[in-house]
Every structure is written in structure tokens, then in C-alpha cells.
MOPAC internal coordinates of N, CA, C and O (Angstrom, degrees):
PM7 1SCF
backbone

  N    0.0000 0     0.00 0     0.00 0    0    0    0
  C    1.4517 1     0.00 0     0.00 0    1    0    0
  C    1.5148 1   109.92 1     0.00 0    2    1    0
  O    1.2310 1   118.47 1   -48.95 1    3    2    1
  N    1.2775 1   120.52 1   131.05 1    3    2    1
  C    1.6712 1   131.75 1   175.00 1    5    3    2
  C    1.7271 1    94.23 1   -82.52 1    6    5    3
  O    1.2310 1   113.76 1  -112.21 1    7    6    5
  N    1.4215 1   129.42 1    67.79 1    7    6    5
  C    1.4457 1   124.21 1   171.65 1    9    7    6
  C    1.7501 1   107.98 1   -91.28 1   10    9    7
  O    1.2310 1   130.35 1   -48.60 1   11   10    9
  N    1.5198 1    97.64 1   131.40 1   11   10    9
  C    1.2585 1   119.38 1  -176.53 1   13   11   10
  C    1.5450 1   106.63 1   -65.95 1   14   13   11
  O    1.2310 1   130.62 1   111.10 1   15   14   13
  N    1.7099 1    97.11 1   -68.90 1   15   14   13
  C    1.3212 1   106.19 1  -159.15 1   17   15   14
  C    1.4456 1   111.96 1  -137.15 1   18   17   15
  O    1.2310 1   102.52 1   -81.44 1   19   18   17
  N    1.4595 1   149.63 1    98.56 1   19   18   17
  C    1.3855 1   157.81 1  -159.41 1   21   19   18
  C    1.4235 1   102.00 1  -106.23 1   22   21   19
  O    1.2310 1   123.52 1   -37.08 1   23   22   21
  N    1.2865 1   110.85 1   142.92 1   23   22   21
  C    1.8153 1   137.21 1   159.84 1   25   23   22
  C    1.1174 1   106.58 1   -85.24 1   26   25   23
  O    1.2310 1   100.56 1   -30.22 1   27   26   25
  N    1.3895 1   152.88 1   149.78 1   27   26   25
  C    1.1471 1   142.76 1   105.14 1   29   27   26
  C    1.5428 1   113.74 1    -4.55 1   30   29   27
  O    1.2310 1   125.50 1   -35.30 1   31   30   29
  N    1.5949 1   107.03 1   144.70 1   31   30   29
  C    1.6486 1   126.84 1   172.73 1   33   31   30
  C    1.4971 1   121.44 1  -127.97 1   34   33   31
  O    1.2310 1   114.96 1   -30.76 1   35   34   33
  N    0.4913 1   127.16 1   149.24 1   35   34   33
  C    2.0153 1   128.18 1   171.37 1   37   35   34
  C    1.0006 1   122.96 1   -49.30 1   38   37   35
  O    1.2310 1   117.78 1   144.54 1   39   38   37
  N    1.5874 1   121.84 1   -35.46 1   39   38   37
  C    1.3185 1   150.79 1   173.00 1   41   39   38
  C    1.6868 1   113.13 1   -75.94 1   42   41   39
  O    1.2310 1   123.09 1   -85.81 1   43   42   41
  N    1.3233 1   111.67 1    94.19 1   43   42   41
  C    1.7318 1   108.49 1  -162.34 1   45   43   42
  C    1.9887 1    97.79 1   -58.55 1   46   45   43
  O    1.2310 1   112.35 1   136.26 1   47   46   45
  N    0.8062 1   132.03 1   -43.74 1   47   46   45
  C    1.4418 1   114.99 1  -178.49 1   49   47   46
  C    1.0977 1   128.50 1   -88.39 1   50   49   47
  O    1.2310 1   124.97 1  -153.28 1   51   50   49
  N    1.7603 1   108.06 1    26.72 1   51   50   49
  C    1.8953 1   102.18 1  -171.12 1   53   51   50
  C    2.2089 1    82.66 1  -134.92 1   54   53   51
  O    1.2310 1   123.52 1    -8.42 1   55   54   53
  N    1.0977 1   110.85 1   171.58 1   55   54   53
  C    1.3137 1   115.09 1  -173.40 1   57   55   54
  C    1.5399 1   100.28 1  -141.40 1   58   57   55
  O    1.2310 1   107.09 1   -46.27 1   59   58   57
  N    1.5397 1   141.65 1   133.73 1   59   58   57
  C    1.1590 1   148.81 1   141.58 1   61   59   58
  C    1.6628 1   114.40 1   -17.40 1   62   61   59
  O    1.2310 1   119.07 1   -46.76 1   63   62   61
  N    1.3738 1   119.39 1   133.24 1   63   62   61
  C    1.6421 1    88.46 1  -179.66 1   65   63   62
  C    1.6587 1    88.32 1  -121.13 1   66   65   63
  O    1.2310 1   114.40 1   -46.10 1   67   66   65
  N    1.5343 1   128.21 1   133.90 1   67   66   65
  C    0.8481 1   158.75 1   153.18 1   69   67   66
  C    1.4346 1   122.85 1   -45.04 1   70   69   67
  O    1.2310 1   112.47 1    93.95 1   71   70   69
  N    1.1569 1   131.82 1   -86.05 1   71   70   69
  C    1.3933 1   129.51 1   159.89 1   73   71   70
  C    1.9867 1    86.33 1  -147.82 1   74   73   71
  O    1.2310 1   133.15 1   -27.95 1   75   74   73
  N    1.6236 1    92.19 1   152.05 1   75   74   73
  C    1.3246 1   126.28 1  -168.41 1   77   75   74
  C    1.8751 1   121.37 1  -156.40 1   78   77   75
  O    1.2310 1   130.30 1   -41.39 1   79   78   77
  N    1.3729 1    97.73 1   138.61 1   79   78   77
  C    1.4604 1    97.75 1  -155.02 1   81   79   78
  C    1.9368 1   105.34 1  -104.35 1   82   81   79
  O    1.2310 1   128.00 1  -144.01 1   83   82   81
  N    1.2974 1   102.19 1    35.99 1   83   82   81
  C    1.8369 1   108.92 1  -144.83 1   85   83   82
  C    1.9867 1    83.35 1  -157.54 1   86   85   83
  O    1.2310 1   127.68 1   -57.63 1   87   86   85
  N    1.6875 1   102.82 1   122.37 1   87   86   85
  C    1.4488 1   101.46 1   162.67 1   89   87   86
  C    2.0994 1   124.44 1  -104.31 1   90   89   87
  O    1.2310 1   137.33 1  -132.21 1   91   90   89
  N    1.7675 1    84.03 1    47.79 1   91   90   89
  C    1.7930 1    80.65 1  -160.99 1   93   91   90
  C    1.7746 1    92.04 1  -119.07 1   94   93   91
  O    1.2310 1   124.13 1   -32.01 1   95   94   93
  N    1.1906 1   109.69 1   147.99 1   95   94   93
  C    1.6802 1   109.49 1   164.81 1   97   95   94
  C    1.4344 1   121.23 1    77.75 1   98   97   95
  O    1.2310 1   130.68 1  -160.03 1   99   98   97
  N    1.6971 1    97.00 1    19.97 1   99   98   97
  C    1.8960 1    90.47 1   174.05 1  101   99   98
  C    1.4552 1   108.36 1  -100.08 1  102  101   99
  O    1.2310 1   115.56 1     9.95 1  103  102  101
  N    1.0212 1   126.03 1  -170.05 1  103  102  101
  C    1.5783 1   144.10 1   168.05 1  105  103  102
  C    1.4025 1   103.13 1  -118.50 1  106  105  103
  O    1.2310 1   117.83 1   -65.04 1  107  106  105
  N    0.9735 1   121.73 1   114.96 1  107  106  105
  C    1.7932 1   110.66 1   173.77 1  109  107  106
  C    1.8136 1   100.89 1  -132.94 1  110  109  107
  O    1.2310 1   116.73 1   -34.05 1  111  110  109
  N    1.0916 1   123.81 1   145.95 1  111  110  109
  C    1.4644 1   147.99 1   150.92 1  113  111  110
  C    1.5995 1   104.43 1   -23.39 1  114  113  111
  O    1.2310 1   116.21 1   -10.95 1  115  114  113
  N    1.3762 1   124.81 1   169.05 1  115  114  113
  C    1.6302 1   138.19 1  -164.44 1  117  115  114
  C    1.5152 1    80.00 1  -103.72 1  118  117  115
  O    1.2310 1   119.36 1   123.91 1  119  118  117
  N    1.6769 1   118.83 1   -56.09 1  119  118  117
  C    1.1297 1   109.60 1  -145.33 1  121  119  118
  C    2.2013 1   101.36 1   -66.95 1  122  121  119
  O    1.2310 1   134.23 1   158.31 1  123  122  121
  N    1.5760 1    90.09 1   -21.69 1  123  122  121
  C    1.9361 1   105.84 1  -178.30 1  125  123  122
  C    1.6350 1    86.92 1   -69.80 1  126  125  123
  O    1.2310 1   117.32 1   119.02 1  127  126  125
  N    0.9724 1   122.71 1   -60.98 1  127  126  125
  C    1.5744 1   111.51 1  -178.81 1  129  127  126
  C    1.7728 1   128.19 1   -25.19 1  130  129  127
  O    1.2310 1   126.54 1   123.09 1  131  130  129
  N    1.4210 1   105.03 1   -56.91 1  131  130  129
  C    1.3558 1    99.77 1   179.08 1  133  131  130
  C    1.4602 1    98.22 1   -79.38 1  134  133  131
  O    1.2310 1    94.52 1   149.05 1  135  134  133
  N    0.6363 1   161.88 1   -30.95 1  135  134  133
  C    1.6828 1   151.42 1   162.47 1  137  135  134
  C    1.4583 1   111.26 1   -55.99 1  138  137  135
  O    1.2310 1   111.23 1   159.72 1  139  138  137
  N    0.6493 1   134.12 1   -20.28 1  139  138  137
  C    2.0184 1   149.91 1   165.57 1  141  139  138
  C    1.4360 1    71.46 1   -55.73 1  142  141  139
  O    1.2310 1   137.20 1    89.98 1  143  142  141
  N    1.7164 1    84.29 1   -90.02 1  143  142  141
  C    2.3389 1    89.56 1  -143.47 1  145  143  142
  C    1.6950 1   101.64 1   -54.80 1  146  145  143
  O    1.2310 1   120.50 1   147.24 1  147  146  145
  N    0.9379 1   116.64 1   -32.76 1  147  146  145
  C    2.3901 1   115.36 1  -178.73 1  149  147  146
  C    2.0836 1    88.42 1   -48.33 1  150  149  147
  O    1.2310 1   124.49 1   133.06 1  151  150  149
  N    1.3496 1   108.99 1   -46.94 1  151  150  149
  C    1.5032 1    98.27 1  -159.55 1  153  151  150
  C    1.5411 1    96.34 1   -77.21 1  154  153  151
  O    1.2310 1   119.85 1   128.86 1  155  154  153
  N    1.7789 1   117.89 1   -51.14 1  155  154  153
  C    1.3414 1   114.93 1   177.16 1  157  155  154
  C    1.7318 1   121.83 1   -34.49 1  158  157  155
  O    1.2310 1   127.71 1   128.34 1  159  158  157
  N    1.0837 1   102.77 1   -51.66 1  159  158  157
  C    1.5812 1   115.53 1   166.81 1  161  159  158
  C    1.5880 1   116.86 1   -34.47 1  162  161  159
  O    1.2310 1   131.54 1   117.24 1  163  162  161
  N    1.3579 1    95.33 1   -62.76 1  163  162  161
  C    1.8464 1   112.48 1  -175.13 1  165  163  162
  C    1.0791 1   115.73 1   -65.87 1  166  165  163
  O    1.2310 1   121.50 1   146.53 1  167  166  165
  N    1.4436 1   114.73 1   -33.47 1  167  166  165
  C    1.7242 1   119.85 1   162.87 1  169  167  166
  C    1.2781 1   117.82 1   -47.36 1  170  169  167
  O    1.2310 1   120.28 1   120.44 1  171  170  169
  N    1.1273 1   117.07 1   -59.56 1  171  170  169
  C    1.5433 1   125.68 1  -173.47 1  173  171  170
  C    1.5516 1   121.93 1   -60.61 1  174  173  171
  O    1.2310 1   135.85 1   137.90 1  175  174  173
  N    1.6422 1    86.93 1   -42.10 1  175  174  173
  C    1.9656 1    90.63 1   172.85 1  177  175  174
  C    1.2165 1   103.08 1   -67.55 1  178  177  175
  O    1.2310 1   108.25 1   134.59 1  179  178  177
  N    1.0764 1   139.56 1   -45.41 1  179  178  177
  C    1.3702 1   146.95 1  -155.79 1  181  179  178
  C    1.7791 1   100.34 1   -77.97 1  182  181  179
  O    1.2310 1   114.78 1   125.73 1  183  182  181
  N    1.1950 1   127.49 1   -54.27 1  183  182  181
  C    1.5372 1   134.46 1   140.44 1  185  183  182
  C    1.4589 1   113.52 1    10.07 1  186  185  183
  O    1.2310 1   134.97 1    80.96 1  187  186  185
  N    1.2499 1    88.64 1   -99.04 1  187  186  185
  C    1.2586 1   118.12 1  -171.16 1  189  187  186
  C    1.6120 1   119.18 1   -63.12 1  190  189  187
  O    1.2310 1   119.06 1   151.46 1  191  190  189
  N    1.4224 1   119.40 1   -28.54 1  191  190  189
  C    1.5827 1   128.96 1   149.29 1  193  191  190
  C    1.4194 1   123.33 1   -38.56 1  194  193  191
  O    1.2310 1   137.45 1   103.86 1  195  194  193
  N    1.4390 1    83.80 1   -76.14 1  195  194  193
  C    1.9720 1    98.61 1   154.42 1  197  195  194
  C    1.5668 1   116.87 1   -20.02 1  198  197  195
  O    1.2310 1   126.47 1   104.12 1  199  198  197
  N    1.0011 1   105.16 1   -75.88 1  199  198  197
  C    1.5285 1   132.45 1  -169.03 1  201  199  198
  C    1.4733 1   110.85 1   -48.46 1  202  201  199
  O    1.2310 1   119.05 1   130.43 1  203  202  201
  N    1.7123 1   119.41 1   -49.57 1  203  202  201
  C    1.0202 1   124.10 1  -172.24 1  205  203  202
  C    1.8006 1   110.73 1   -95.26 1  206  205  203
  O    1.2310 1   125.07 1   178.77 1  207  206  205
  N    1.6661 1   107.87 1    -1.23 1  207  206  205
  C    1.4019 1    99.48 1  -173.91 1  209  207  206
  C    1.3919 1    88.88 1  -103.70 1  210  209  207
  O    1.2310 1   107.52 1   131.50 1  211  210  209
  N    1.7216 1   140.88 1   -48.50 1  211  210  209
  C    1.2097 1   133.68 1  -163.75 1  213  211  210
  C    1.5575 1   111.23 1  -116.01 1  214  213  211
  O    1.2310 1   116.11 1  -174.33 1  215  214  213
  N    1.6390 1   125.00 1     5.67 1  215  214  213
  C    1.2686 1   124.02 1   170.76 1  217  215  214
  C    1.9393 1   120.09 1    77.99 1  218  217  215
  O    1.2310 1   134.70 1  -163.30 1  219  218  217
  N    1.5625 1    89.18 1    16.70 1  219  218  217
  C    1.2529 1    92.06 1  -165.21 1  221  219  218
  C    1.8043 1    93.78 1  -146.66 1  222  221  219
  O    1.2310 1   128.28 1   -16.71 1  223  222  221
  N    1.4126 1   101.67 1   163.29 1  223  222  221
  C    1.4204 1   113.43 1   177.44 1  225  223  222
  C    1.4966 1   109.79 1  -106.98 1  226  225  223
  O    1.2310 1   107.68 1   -70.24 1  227  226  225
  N    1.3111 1   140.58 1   109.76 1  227  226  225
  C    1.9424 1   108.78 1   174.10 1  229  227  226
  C    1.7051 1    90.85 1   -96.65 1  230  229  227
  O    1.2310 1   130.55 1   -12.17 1  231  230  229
  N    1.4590 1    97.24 1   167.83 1  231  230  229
  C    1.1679 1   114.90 1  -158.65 1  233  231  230
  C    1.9324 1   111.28 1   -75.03 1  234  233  231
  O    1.2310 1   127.66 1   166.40 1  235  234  233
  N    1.6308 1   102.86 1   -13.60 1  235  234  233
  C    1.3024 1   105.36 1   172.78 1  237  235  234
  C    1.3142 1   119.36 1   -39.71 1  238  237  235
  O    1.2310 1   120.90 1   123.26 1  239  238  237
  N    1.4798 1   115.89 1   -56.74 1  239  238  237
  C    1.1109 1   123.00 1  -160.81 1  241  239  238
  C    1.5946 1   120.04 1   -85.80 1  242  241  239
  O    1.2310 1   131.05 1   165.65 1  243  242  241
  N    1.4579 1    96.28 1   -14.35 1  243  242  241
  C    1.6940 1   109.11 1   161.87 1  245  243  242
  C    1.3751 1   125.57 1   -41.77 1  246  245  243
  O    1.2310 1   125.19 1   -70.62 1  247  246  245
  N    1.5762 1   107.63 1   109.38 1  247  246  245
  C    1.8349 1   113.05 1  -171.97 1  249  247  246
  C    1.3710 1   113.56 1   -25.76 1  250  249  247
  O    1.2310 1   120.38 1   137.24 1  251  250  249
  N    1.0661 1   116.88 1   -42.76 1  251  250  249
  C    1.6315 1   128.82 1   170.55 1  253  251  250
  C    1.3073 1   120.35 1   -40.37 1  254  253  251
  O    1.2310 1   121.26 1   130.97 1  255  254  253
  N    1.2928 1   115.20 1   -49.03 1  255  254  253
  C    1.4483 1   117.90 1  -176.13 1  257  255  254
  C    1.0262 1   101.52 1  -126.67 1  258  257  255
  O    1.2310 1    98.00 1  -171.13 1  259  258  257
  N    1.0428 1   156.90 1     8.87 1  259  258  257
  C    1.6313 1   154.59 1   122.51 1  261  259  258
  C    1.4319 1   108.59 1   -33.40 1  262  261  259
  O    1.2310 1   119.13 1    96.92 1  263  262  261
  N    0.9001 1   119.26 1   -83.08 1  263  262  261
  C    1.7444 1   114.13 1  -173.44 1  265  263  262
  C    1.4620 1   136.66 1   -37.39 1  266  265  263
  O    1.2310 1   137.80 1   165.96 1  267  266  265
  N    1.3226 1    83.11 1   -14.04 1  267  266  265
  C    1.9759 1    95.13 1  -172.26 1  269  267  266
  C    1.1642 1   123.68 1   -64.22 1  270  269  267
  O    1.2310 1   129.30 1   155.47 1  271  270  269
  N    1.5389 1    99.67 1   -24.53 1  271  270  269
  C    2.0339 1   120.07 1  -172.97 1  273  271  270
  C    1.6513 1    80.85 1   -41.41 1  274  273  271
  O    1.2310 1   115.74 1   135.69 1  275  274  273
  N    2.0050 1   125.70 1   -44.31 1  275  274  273
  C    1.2764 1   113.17 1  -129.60 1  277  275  274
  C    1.3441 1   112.05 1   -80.27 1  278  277  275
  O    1.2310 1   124.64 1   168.50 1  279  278  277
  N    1.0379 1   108.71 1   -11.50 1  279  278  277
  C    1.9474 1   144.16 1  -175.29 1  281  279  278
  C    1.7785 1    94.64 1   -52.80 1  282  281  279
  O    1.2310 1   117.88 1   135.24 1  283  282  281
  N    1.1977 1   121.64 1   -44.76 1  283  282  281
  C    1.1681 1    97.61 1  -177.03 1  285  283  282
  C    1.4465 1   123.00 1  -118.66 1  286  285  283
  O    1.2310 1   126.69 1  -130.29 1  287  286  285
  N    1.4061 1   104.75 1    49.71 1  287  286  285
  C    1.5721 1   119.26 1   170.40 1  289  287  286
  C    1.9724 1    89.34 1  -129.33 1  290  289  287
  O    1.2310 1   111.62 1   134.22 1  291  290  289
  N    1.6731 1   133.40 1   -45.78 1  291  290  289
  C    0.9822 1   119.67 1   178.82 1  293  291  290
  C    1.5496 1   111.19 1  -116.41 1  294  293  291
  O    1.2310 1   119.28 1    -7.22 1  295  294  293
  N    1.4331 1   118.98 1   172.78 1  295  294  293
  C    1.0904 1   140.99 1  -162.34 1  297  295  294
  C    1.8962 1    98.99 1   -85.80 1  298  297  295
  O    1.2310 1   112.39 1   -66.36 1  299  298  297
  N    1.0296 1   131.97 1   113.64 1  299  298  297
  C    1.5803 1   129.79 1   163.62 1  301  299  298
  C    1.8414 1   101.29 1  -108.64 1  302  301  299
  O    1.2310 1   119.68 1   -19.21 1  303  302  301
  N    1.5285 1   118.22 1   160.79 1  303  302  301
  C    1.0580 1   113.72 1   172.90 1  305  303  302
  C    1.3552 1   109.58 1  -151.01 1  306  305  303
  O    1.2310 1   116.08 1   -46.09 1  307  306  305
  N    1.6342 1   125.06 1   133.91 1  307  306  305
  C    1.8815 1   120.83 1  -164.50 1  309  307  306
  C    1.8094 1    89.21 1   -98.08 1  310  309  307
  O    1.2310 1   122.79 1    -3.90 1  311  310  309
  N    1.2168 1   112.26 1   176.10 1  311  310  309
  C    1.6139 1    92.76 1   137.50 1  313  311  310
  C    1.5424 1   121.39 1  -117.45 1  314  313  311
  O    1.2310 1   126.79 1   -26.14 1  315  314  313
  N    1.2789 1   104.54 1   153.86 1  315  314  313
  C    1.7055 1   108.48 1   177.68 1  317  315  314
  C    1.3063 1   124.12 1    -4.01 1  318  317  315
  O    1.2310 1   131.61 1   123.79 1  319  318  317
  N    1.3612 1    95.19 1   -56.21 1  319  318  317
  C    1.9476 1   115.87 1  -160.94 1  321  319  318
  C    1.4025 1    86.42 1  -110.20 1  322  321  319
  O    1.2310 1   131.36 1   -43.82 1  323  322  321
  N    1.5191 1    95.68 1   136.18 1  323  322  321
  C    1.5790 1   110.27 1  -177.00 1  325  323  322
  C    2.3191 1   100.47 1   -89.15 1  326  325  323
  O    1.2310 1   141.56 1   -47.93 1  327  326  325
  N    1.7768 1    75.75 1   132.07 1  327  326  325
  C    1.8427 1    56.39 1  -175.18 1  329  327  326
  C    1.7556 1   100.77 1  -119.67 1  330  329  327
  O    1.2310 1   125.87 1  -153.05 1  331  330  329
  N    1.4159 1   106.32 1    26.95 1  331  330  329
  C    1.6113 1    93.39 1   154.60 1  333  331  330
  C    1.9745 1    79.47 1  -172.75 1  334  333  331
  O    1.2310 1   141.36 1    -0.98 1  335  334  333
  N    1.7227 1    76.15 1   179.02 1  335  334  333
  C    1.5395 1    89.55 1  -166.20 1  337  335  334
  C    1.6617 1   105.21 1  -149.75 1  338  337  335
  O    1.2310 1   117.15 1   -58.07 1  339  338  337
  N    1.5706 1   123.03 1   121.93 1  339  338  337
  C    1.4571 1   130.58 1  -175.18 1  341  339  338
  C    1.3875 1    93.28 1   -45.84 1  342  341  339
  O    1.2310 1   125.09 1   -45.80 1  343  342  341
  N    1.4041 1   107.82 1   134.20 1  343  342  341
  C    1.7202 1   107.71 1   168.50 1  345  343  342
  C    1.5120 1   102.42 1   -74.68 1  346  345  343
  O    1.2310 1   125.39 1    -8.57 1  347  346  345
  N    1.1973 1   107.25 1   171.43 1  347  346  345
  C    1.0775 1   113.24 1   175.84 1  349  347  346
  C    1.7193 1   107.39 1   -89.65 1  350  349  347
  O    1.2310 1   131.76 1   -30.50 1  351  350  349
  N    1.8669 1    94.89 1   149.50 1  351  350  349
  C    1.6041 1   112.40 1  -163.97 1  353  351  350
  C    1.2067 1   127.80 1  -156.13 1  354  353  351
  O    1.2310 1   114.64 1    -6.35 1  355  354  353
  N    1.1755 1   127.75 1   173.65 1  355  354  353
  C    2.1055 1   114.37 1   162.55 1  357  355  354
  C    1.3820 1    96.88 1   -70.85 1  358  357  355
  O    1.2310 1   116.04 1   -57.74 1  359  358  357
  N    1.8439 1   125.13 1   122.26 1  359  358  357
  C    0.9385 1   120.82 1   148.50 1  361  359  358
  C    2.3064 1   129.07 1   -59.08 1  362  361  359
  O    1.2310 1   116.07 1   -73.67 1  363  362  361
  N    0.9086 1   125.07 1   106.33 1  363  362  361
  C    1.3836 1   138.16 1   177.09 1  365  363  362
  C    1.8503 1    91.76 1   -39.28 1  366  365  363
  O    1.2310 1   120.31 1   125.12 1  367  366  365
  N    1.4110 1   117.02 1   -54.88 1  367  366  365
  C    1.3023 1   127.13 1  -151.82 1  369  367  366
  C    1.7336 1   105.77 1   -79.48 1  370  369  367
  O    1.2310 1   123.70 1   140.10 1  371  370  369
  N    1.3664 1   110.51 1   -39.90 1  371  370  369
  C    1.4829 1   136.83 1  -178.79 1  373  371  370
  C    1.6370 1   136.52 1   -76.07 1  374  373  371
  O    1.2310 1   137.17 1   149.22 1  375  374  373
  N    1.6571 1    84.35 1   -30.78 1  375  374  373
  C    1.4751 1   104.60 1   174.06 1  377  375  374
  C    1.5315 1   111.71 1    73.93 1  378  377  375
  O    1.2310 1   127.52 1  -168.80 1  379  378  377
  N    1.6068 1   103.13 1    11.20 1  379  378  377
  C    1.4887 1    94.55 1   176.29 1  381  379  378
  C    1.7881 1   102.07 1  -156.78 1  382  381  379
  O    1.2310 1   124.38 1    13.04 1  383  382  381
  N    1.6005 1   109.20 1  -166.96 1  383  382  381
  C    1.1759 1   109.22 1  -175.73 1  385  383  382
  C    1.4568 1   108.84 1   -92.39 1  386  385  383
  O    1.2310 1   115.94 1   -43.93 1  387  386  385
  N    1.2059 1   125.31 1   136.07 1  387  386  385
  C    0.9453 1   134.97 1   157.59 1  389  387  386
  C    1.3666 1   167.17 1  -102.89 1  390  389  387
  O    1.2310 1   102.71 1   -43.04 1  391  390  389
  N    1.0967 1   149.29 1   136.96 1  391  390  389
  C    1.7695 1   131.03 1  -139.16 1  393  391  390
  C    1.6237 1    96.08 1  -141.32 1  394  393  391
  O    1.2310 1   108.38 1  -103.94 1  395  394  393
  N    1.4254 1   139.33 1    76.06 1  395  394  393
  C    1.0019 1   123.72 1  -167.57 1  397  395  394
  C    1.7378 1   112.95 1   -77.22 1  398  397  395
  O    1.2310 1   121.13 1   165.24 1  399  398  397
  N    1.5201 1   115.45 1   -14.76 1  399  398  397
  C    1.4679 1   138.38 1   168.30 1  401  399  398
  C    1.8156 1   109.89 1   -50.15 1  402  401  399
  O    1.2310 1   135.45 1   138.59 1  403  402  401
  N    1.7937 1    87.71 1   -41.41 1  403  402  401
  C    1.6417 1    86.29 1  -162.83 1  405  403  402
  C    2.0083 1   113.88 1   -78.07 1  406  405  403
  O    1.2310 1   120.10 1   180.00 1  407  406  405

């Protein structure tokens, strides 16, 4: 997980996640779920608006960092210890390859 900023949790091996720039390795709620995909949705229109009004993507609106607004209406949780990690790849979103390890 690329986590920005974590709370403490109740759960000694899981951490509150604060805002985070990475959509891999949380635990989130059913009710955080449909608010995931409502924002996932809005990303993309909003994307692709972007895209077709100035030819360009900025990274705001990137699913990645789009969703986070949702972090502080629901509860997400990583744990401490990262227990896997995106290999490295061509990011689709980035336009390039990427190594988030490196």
C-alpha cells in the first residue's frame, strides 16, 4: 500500500487509513463499497471530460487519488505490514512504467 497518512485502530495489526494514494490492500465496509464504485464511476467521467476538453489527464482525478475524499466520511483499514506489493508495470493511468517498490 502507497499510505500517506494512518490513525491508529483497535486491531494491533491493522491501522486506520487516513488519506492514501494506492487502491490495493484495504478492508473497507459494504456500506464504503458502494461509495468506492459511486466515486469510481465519477472518476472516470470526469477522466475522460478532462481528456476530451484539454487532451490531458491530471492526476487528481486518477482512481487512485480520487477516492480518498471518501476516507473521511467511512472507515478503510491497511495492515501495518505490507503483505503484497503491485509488481512493477506500464501504468494505463500514468502513461508509463512503473516501480512503486523502487
Amino acid at each position: 500500500h502507497n499510505v500517506a497518512k494512518t490513525e491508529s485502530s483497535p486491531v494491533s495489526y491493522l491501522e486506520r487509513v487516513v488519506e492514501s494514494f494506492t487502491t490495493s490492500g484495504y478492508i473497507i465496509t459494504r456500506n464504503c463499497a458502494k461509495a468506492l464504485l459511486d466515486r469510481w464511476k465519477e472518476s472516470v467521467e470526469l477522466l475522460q471530460q478532462e481528456e476530451k476538453e484539454t487532451g490531458k489527464k491530471t492526476h487528481k482525478y486518477m482512481l487512485d487519488v480520487y477516492w480518498t475524499k471518501i476516507l473521511e466520511d467511512y472507515k478503510a483499514f491497511c495492515f501495518k505490514t505490507r503483505i503484497g506489493y503491485q509488481r512493477a508495470s506500464y501504468s494505463d493511468l500514468q502513461m508509463k512504467y512503473t516501480d512503486y517498490k523502487a
